[in-house]
C-alpha positions in Angstrom: 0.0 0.0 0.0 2.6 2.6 0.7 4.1 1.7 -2.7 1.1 2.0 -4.4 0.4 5.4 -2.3 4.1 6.5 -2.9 3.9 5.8 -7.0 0.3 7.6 -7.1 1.7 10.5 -5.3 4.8 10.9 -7.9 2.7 10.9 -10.8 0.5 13.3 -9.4 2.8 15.6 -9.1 4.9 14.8 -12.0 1.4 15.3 -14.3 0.6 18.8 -12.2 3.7 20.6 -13.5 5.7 18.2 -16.3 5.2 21.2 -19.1 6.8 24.0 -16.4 9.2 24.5 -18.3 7.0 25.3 -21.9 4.4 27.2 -19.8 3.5 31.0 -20.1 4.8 32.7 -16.8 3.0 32.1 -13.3 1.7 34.9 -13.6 -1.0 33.9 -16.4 -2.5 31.0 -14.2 -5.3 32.5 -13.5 -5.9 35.4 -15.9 -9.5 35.9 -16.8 -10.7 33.7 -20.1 -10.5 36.2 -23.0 -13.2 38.5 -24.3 -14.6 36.8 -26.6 -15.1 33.7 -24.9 -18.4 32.4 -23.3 -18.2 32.4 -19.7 -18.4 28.1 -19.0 -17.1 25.6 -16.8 -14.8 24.5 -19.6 -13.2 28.6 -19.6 -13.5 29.1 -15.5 -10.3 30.0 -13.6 -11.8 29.7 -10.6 -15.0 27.9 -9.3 -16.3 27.6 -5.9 -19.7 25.7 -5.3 -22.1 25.3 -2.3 -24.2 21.9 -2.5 -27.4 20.8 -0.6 -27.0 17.3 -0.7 -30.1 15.3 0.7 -29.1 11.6 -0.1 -30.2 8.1 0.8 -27.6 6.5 3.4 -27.1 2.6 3.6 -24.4 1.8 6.1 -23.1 -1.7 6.9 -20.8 -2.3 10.0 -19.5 -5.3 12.0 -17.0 -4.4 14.8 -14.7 -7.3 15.4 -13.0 -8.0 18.7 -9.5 -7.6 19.2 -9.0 -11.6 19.5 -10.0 -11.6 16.1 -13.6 -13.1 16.6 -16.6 -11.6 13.9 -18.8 -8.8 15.9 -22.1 -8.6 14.9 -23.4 -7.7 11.2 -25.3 -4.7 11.6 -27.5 -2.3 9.4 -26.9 0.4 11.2 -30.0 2.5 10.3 -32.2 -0.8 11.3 -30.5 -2.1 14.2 -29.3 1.2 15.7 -31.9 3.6 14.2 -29.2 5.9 13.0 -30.9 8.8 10.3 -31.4 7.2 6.8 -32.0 10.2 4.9 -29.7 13.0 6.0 -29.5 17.0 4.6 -25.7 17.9 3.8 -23.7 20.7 2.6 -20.9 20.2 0.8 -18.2 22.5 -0.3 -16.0 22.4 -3.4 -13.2 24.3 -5.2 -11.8 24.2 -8.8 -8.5 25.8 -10.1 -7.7 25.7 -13.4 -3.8 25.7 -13.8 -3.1 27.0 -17.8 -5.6 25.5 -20.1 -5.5 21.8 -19.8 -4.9 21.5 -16.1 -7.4 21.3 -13.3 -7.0 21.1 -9.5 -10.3 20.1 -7.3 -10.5 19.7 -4.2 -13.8 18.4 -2.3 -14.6 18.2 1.5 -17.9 15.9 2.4 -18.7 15.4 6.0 -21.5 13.0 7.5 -21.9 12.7 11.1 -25.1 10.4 12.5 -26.5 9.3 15.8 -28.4 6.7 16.8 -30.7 5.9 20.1 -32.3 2.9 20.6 -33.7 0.3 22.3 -32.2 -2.8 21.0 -34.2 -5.7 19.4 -31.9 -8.4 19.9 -27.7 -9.1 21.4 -24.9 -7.1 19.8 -21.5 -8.0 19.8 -19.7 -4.5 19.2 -16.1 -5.0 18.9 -15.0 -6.5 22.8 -18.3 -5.1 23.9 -21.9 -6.9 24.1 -24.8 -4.3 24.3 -27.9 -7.0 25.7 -31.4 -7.0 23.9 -33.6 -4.2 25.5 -31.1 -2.2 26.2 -30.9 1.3 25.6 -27.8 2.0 23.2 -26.4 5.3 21.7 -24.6 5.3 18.8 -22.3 7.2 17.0 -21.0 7.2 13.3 -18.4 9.7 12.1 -17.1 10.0 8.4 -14.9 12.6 6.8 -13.6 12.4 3.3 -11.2 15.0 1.8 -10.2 14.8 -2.0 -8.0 16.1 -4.5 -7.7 15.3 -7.5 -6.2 16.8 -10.4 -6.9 16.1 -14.1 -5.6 16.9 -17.7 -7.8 17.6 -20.9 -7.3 14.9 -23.2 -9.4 16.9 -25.4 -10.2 20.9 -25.3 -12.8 22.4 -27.6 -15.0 25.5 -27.3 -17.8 23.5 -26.2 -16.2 20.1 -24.9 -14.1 19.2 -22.8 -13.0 15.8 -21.8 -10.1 15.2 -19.2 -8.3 12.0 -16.9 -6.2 12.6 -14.1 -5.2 11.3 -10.4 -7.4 11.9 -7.2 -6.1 11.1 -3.6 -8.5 10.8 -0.6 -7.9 11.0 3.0 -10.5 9.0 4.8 -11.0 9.2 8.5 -14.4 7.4 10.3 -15.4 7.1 13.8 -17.9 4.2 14.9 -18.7 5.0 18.4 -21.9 2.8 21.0 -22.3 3.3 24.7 -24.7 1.8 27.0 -25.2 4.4 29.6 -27.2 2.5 32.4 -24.3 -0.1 32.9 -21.3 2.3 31.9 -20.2 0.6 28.9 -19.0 1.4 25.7 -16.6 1.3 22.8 -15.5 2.9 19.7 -12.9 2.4 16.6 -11.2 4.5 14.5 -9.2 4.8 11.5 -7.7 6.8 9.0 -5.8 6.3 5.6 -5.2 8.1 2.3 -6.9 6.5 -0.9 -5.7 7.0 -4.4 -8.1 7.2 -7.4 -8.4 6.8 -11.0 -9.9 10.0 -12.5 -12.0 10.7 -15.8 -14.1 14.2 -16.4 -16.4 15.5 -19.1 -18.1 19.0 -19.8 -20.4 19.8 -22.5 -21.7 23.6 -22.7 -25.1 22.7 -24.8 -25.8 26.7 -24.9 -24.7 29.9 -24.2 -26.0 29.8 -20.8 -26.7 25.5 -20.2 -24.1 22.7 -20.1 -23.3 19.4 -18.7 -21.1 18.0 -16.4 -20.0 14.0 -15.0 -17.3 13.2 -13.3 -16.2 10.0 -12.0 -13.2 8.1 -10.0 -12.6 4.8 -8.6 -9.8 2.6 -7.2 -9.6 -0.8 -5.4 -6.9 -2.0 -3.2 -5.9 -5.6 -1.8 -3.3 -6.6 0.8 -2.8 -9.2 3.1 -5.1 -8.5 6.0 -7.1 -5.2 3.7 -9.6 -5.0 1.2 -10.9 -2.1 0.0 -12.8 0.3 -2.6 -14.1 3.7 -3.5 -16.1 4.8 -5.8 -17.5 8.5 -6.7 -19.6 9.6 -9.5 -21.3 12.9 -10.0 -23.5 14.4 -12.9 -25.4 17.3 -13.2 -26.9 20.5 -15.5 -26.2 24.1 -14.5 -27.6 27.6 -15.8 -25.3 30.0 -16.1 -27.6 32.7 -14.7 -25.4 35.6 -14.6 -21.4 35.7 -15.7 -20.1 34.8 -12.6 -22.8 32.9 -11.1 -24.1 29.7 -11.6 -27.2 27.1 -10.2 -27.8 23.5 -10.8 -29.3 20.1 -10.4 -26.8 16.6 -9.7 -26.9 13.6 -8.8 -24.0 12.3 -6.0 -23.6 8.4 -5.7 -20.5 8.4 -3.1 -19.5 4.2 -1.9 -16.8 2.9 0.3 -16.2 -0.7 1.5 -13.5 -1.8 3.2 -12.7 -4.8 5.5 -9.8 -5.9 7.8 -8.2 -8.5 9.7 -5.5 -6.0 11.7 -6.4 -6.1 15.1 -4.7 -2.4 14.7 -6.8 -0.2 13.3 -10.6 -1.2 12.9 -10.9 -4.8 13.0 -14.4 -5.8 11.1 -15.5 -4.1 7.6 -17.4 -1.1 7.4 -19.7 -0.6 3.9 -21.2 2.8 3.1 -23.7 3.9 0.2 -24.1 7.7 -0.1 -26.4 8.5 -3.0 -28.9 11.1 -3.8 -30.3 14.5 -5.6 -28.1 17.9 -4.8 -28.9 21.5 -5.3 -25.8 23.7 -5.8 -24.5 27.4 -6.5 -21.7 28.0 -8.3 -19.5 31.2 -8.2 -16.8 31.7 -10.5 -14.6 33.8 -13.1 
């Protein structure tokens, strides 16, 4: 994994600024588009968008023990009654570095809590929470992306582009039961790389299209792991500088392991659903 991080990270780079030499002066990075070009996503220097994001959560857990024994399979929004159908906002920044490079960077946050009365024995990592007992519980997940991509193919009104992303993934799982004083929690954090592809169409002056897509899967010895994220939406470019659309957001993690260091069990995590976003730019 840490070779596999290690080679990602080097081409990343080595893609971001391999024509320094040949480019105009820094300068020019992000010098407004000229005159007579239609204000797009594909001539942006700069975008910065604000998402409501109301998806449809579907969470899997099982908290192994450190002795290696299975936990519990859980549905967490069943069997701990965490919230299903959550409202998000989401943050996200695009730079466009000369004409064929671009640099985003997305922050996506998702904290839940459950309360329940339990309908049956949980084993919860070295913890048992007994049938009718009253358990809170706690799920934390924090993804921060950056990925950066080069257009494989530039036009006035298309634009087509593949590239690198890197993730760093941090979750939480957290349960108590309060009447007997007992409770326990994992945690874990790790960078993920991704294989990037991006495409924008600008249908009209003031309409266009975008999807967006990356993926990666990893297996080791006592890890197996994959992410997915795919995004596609319309926007109106209502003024110049200002933009407002419609996507779609279908975010999925799943991940198991064996180490007894760092979240023993496998954790699986579907994030999908409708967004409403503005978009400011230049």
């Amino acid at each position: 994994m840490r070779i596999l991080l290690a080679v990602a990270a080097t081409l990343f780079v080595n893609a971001a600024f391999a024509q320094e030499q040949v480019s105009p002066p820094a300068r020019e990075l992000l010098r407004p588009p000229k005159k007579h070009q239609v204000s797009s996503p594909i001539t942006d220097r700069f975008a910065l968008r604000v998402t409501y994001f109301t998806p449809t959560v579907d969470t899997f857990l099982r908290l192994d023990r450190q002795t290696g024994q299975p936990g519990t399979e859980l549905i967490v929004e069943d069997d701990l009654g965490l919230e299903a159908k959550p409202t998000q906002v989401r943050a996200e920044m695009t730079f466009r570095l000369r004409e064929r490079n671009r640099l985003r960077v997305d922050y996506f946050k998702l904290t839940r809590y459950g309360d329940k009365v339990l309908d049956r024995t949980i084993a919860f990592g070295d913890q048992t929470f007994l049938v009718t007992e009253r358990a809170q519980t706690m799920i934390d997940w924090r993804q921060l992306t950056l990925t950066y991509t080069r257009s494989l193919m530039r036009f006035e009104r298309f634009e087509l582009g593949a590239g690198l992303g890197i993730s760093l993934l941090e979750t939480r799982a957290r349960g108590e039961v309060t009447a007997r004083n007992v409770r326990e929690s994992e945690d874990a954090v790790a960078p993920f790389p991704t294989f990037a592809l991006d495409a924008t169409w600008r249908i009209s002056t003031r309409w266009s299209l975008s999807a967006r897509g990356q993926t990666f899967t990893a297996n080791m010895d006592d890890f197996d792991g994959s992410l997915s994220d795919y995004h596609g939406d319309i926007q109106y470019r209502w003024r110049k500088n200002f933009t407002v659309g419609l996507g779609y957001t279908s975010l999925r993690i799943d991940a198991s392991s064996t180490s007894t260091d760092d979240f023993p069990g496998r954790f699986e995590q579907d994030i999908s659903g409708p967004e409403f976003f503005v978009r400011a730019s230049f």
